[in-house]
C-alpha positions in Angstrom: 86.9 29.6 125.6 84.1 31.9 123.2 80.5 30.5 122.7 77.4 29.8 124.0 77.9 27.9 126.7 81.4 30.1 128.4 79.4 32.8 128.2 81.3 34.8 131.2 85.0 34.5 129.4 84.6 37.2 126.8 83.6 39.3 129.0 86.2 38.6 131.5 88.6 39.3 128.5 86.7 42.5 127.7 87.0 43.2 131.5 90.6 42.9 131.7 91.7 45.1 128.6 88.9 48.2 129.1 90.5 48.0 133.3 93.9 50.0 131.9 91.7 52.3 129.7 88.8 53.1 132.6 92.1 53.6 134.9 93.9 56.5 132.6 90.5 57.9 132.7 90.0 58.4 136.2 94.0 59.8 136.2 92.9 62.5 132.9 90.4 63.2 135.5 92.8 64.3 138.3 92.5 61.3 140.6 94.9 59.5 142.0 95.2 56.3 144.4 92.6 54.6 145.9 90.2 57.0 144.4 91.3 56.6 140.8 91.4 52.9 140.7 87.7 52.9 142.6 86.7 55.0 139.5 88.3 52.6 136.9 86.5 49.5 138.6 83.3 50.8 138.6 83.4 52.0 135.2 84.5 48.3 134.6 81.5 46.8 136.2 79.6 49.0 134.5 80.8 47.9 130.7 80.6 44.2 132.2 77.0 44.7 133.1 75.6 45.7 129.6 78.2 43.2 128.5 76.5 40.3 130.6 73.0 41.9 129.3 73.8 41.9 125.9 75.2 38.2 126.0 72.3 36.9 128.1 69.6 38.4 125.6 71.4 37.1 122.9 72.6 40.3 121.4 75.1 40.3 118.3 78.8 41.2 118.7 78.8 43.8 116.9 75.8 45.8 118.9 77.3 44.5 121.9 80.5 46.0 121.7 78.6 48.9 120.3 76.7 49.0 123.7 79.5 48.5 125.2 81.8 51.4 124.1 78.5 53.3 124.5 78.2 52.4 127.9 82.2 53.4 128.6 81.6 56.9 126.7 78.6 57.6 128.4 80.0 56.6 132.0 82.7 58.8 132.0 81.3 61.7 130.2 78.6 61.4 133.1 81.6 61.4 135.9 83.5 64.4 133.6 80.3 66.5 134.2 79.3 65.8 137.7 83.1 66.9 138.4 82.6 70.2 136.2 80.1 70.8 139.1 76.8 70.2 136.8 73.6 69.4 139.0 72.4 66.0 138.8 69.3 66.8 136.7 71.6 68.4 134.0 73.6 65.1 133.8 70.5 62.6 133.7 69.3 64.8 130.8 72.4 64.7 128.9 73.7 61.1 129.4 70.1 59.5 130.3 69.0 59.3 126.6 72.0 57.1 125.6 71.0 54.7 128.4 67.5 55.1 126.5 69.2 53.9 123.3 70.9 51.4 124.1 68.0 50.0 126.3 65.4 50.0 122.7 68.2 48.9 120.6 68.6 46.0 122.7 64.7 45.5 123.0 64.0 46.0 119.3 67.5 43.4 118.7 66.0 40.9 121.6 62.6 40.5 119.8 63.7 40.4 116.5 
């Protein structure tokens, strides 16, 4: 199931069991339904998508869960102040430099 080769089933695992967390996230937030569960899945993806880059530039486990939780945190604190009614600028200068971090964490990890 885990190595090199089956690349995508960690992350399918990893996909599965931060779905229930990313959904009572969107419900602390105050949504409900459709809207909730559209909130969960694409804080999903977004987890899944460092997760693939991590895997793909050959990234340890341990920084890539690091990454990854980073990516979670950082996706919903994002969402928590855009709701607060922050601008946009505000909220690319307080989330963007984690994004920063973990994009020259995984450049310095790639070429090392």
């Amino acid at each position: 199931l885990f190595g090199a080769q089956a690349w995508p089933t960690p992350l399918l695992v990893i996909g599965a069991l931060a779905l229930p967390v990313a959904l009572r996230s969107a419900e602390a937030r105050g949504k409900l339904g459709v809207e909730a569960v559209g909130q969960g899945l694409l804080q999903v993806l977004v987890v899944l998508q460092v997760g693939a880059a991590a895997v793909l530039m050959s990234i340890p486990l341990q920084v890539m869960a690091a990454l990854m939780a980073l990516a979670f945190y950082a996706w919903g604190g994002a969402v928590d102040s855009l709701e607060a009614g922050d601008s946009g600028r505000g909220v690319a200068v307080e989330y963007g430099p984690l994004l920063l971090l973990g994009l020259v964490i995984g450049l310095l990890l790639h070429r090392g």
